[in-house]
N, CA and C atoms as a LAMMPS dump frame, in Angstrom:
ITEM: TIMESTEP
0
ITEM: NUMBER OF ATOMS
387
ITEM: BOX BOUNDS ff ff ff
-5.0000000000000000e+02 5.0000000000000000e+02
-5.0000000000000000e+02 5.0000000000000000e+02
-5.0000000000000000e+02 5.0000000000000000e+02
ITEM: ATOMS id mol type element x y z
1 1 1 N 0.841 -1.193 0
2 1 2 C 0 0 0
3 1 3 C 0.883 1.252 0
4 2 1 N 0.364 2.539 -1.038
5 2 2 C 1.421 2.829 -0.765
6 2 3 C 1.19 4.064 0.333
7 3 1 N 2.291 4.691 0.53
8 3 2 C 2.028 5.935 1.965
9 3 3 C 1.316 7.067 1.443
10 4 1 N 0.516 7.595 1.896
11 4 2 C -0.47 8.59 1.505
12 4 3 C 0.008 10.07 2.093
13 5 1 N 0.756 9.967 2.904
14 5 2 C 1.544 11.379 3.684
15 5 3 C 1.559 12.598 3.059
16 6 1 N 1.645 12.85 1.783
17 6 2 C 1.743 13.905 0.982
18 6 3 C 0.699 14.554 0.782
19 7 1 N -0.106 13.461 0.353
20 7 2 C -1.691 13.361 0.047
21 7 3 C -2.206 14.501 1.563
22 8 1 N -1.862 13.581 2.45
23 8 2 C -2.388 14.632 3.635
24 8 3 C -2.329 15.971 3.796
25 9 1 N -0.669 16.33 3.947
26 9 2 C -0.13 17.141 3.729
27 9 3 C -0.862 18.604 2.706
28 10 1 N -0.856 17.874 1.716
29 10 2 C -1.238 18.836 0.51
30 10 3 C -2.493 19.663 0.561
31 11 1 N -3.232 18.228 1.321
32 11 2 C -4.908 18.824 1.49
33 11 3 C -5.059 19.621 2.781
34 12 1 N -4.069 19.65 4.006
35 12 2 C -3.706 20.64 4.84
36 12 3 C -3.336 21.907 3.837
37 13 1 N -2.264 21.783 3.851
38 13 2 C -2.466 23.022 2.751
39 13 3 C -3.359 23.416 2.239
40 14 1 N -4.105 22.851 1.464
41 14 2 C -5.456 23.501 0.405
42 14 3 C -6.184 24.171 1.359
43 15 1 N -6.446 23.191 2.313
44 15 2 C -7.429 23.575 3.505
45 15 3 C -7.097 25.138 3.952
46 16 1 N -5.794 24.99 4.252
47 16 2 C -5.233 26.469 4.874
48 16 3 C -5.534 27.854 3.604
49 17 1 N -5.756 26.939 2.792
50 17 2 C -5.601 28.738 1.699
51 17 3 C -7.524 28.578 1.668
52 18 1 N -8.209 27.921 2.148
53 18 2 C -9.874 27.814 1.973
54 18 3 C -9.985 28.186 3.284
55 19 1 N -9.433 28.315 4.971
56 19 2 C -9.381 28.917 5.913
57 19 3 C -9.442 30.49 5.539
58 20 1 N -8.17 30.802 4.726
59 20 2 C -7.817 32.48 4.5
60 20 3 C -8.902 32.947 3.919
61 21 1 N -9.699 32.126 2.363
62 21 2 C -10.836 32.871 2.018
63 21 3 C -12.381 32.441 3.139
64 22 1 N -12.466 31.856 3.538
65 22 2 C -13.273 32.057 4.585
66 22 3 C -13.703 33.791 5.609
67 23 1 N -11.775 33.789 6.296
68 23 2 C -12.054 34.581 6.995
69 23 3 C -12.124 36.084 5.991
70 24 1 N -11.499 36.157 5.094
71 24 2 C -11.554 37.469 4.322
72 24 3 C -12.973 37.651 3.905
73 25 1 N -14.364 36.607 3.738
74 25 2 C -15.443 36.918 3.588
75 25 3 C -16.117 36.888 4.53
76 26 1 N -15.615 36.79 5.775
77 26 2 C -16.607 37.247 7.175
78 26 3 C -16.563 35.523 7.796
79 27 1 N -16.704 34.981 7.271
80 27 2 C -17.012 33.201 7.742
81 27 3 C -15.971 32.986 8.616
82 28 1 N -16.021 33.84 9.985
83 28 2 C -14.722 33.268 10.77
84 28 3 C -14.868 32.359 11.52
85 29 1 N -15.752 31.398 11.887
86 29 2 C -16.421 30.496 12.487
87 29 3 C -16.004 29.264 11.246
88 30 1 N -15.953 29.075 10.074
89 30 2 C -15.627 28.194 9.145
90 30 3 C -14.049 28.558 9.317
91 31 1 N -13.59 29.69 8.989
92 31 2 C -11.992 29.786 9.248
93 31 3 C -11.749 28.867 10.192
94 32 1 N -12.101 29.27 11.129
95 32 2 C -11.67 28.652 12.738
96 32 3 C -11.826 26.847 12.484
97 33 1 N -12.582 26.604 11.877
98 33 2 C -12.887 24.909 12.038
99 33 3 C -12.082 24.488 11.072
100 34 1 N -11.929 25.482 9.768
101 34 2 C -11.208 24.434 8.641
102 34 3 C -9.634 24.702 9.001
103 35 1 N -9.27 25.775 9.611
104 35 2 C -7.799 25.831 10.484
105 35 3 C -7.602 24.334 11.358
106 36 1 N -8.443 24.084 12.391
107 36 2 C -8.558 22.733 13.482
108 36 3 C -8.258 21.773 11.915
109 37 1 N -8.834 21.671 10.829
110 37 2 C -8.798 20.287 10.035
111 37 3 C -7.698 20.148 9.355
112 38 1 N -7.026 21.956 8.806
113 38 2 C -5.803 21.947 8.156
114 38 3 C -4.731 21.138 8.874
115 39 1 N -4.759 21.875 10.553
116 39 2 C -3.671 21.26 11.568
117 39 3 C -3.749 19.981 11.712
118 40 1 N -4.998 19.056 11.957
119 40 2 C -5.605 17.372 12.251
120 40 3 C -4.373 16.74 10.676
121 41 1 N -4.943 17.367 9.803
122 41 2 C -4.286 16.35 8.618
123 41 3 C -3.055 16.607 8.166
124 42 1 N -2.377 17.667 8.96
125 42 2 C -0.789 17.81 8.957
126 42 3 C -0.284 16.973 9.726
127 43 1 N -0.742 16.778 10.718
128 43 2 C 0.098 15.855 12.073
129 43 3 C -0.297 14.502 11.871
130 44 1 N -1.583 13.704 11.091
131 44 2 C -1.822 13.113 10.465
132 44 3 C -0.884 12.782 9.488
133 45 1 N -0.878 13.561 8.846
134 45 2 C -0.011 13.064 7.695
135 45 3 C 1.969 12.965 8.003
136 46 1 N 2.171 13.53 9.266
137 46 2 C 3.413 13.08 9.674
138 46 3 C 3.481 11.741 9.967
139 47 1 N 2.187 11.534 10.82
140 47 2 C 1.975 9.946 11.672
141 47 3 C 2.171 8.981 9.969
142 48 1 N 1.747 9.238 9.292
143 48 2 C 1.83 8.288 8.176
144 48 3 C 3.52 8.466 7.417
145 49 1 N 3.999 9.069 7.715
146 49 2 C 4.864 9.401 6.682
147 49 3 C 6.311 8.672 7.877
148 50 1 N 5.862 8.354 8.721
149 50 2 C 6.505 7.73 10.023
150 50 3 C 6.565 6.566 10.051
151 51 1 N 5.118 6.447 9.59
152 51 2 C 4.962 4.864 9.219
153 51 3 C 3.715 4.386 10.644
154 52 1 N 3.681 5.328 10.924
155 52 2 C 2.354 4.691 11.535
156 52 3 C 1.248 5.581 11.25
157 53 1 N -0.026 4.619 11.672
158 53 2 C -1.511 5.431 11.464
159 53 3 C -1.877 6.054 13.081
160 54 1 N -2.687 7.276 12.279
161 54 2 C -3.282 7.892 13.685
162 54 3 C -4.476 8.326 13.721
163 55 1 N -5.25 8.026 15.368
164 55 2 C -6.725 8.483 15.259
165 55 3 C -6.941 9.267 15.986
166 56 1 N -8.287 9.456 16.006
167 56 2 C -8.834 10.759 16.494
168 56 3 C -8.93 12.056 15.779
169 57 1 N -9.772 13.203 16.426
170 57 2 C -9.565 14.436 15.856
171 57 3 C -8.753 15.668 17.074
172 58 1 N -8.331 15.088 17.901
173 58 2 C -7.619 16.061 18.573
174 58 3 C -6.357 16.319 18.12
175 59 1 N -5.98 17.258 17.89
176 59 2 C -4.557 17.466 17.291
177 59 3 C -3.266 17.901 18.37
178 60 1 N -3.975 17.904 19.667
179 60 2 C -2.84 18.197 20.632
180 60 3 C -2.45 16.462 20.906
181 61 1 N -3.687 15.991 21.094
182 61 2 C -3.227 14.346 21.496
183 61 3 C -2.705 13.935 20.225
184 62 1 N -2.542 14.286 18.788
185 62 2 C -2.099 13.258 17.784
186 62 3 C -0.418 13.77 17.93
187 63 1 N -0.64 14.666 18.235
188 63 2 C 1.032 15.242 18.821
189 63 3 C 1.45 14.425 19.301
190 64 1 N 0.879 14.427 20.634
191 64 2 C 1.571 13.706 21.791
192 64 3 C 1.8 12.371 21.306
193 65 1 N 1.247 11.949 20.686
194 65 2 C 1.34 10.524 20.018
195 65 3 C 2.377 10.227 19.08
196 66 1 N 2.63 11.211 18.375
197 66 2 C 4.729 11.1 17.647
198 66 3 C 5.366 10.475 18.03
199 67 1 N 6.417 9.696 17.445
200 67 2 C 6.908 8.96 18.102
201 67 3 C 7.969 9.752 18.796
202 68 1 N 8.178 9.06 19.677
203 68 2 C 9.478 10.031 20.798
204 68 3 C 10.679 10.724 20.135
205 69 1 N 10.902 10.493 19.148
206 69 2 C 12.257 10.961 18.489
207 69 3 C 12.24 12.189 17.662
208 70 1 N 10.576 12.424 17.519
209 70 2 C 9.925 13.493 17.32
210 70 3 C 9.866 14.656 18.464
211 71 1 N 10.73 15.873 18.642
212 71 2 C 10.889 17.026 19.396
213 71 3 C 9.57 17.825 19.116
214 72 1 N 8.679 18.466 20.119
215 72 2 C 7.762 18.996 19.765
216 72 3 C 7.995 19.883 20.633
217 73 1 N 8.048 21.745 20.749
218 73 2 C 7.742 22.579 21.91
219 73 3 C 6.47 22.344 22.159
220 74 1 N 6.552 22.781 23.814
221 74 2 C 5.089 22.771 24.449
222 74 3 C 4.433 24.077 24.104
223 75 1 N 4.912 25.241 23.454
224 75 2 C 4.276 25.925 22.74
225 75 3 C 3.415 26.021 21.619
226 76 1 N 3.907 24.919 20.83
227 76 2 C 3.178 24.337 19.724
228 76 3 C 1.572 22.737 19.809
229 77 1 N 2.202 22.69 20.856
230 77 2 C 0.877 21.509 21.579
231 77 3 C -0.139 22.867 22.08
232 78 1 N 0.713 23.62 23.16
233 78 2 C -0.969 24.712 23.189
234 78 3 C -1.65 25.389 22.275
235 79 1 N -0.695 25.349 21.404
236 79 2 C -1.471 26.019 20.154
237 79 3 C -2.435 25.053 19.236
238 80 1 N -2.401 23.714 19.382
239 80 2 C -3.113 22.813 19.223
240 80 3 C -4.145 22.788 19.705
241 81 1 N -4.208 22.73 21.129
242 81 2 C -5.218 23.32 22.186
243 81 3 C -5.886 24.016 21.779
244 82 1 N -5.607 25.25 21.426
245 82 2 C -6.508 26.215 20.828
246 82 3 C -7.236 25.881 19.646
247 83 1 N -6.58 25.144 18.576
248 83 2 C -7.425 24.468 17.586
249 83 3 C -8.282 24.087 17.855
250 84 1 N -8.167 22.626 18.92
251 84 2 C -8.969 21.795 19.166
252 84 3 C -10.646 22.49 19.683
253 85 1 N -10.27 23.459 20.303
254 85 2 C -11.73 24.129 20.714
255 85 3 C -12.418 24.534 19.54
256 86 1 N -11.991 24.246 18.377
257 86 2 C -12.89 24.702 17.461
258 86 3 C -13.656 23.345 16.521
259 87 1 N -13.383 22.311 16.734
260 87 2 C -13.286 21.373 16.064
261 87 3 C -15.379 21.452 16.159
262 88 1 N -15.698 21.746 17.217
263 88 2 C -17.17 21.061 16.985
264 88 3 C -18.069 22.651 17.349
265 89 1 N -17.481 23.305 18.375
266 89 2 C -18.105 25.008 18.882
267 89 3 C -18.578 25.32 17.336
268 90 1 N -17.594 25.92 16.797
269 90 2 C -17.588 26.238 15.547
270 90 3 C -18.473 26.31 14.477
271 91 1 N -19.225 24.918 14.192
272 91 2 C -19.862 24.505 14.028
273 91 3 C -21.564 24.415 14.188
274 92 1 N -21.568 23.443 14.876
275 92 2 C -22.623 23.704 15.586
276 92 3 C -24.042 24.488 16.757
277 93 1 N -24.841 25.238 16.568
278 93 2 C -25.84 26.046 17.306
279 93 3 C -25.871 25.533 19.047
280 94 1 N -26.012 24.427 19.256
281 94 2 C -25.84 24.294 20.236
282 94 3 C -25.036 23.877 21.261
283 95 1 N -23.679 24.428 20.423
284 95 2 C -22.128 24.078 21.302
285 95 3 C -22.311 24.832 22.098
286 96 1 N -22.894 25.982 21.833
287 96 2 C -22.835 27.42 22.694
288 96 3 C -24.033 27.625 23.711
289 97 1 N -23.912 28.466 24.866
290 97 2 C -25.201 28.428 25.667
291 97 3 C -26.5 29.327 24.959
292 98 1 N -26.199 30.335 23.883
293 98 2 C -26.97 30.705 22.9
294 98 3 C -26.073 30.94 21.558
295 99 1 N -26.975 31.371 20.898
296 99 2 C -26.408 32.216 19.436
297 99 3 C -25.835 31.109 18.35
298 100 1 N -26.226 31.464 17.217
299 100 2 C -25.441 30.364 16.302
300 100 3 C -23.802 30.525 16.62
301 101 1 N -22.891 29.897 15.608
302 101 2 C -21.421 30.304 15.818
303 101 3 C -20.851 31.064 14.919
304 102 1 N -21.7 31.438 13.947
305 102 2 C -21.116 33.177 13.556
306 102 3 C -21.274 33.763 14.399
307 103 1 N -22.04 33.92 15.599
308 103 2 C -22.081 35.15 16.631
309 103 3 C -20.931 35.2 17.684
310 104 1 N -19.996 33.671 17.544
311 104 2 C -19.441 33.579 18.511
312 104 3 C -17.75 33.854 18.024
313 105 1 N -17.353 34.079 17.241
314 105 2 C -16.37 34.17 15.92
315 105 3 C -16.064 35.114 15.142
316 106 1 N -15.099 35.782 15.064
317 106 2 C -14.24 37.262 14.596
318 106 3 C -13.257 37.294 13.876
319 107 1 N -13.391 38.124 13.592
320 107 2 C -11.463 38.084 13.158
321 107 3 C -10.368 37.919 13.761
322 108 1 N -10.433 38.249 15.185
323 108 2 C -9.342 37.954 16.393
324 108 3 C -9.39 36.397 16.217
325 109 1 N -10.489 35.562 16.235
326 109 2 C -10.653 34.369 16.6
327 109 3 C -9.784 33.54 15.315
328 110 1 N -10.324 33.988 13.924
329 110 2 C -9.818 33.49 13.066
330 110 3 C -8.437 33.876 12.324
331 111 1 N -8.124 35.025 12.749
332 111 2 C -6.42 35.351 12.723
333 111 3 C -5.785 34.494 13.854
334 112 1 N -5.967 33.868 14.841
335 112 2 C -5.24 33.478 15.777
336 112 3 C -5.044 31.912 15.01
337 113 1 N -6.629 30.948 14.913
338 113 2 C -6.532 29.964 14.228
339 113 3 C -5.723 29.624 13.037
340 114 1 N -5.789 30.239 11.899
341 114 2 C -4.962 30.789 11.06
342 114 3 C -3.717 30.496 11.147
343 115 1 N -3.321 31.312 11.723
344 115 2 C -1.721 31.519 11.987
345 115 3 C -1.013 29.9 13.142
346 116 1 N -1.885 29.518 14.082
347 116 2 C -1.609 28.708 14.638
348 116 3 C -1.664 27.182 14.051
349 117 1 N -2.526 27.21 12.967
350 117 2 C -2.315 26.216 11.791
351 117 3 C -1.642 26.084 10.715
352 118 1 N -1.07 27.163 10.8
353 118 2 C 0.347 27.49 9.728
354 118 3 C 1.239 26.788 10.43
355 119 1 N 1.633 27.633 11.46
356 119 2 C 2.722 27.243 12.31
357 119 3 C 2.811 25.54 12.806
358 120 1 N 1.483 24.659 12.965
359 120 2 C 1.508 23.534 12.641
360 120 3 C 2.104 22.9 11.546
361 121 1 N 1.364 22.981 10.456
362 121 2 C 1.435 22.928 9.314
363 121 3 C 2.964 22.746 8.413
364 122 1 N 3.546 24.106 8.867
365 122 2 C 5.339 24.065 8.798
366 122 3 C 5.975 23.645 9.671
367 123 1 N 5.848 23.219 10.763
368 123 2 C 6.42 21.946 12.041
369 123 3 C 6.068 20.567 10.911
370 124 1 N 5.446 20.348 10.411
371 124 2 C 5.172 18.777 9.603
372 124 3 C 5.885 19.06 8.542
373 125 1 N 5.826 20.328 7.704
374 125 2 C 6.735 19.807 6.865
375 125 3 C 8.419 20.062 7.069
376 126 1 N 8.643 20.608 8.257
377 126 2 C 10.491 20.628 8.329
378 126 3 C 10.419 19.242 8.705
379 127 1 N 9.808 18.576 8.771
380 127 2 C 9.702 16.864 9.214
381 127 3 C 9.735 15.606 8.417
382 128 1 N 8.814 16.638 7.093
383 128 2 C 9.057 15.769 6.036
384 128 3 C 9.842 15.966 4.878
385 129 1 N 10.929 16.962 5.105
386 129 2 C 11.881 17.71 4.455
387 129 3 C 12.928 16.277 3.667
C-alpha cells in the first residue's frame, strides 16, 4: 500500500488557503474549524509518513502521540489546544449556551486559528523535508 503522507499534507495546505478565504469573507467560524482540520491532517499526515496510522480528531493528542524521536515545543501543543476548541463550537448552534457560531467568531478568533495552523502545518513539513 502505498504511503499517503503527501496526500495529507497537501490537502492541509489547500485547507489552509480555503481557511484564508473564509475569513476574508466574514465566515470566521468556518476559518476557525477548517484551520482545526488543516492542523488534524498535517500531524496526520506526519503519523503516516513515520509509518504509523493515527486516530482521532484532537490534534494536541495526535502530537503527543509522535513517536518520541519526534521534538515537539510545548508551545506548539498549546497552540493545538486552541485548535482543538474549534473542532465542533464552531460549528454547531448548540455548542454554545446561545447564538449560532457566527455570533461567537471574529477576526481575532480566526487570525489566531490561522496563523496557529500554519505554524503547525510548517512543524510537519520541516519533518518531512
Amino acid at each position: 500500500m502505498a504511503n499517503r503522507a503527501f496526500d495529507w499534507l497537501n490537502q492541509a495546505v489547500k485547507d489552509l488557503e480555503l481557511a484564508k478565504k473564509c475569513r476574508d469573507n466574514g465566515h470566521h467560524e468556518w476559518a476557525c474549524f477548517i484551520s482545526q482540520q488543516a492542523a488534524e491532517k498535517a500531524v496526520r499526515a506526519l503519523h503516516l509518513y513515520m509509518g504509523q496510522e493515527a486516530w482521532g480528531h484532537v490534534v494536541a493528542r495526535l502530537i503527543y502521540d509522535l513517536p518520541e524521536g519526534v521534538r515537539v515545543e510545548d508551545k506548539l501543543i498549546d497552540k493545538a489546544k486552541v485548535l482543538d476548541n474549534f473542532y465542533i463550537p464552531a460549528r454547531y448552534p448548540d455548542s454554545h449556551p446561545e447564538g449560532a457560531p457566527f455570533e461567537h467568531y471574529g477576526p481575532l478568533q480566526s487570525e489566531e486559528a490561522i496563523k496557529y495552523a500554519c505554524e503547525i502545518v510548517e512543524f510537519v513539513r520541516s519533518k518531512m523535508a
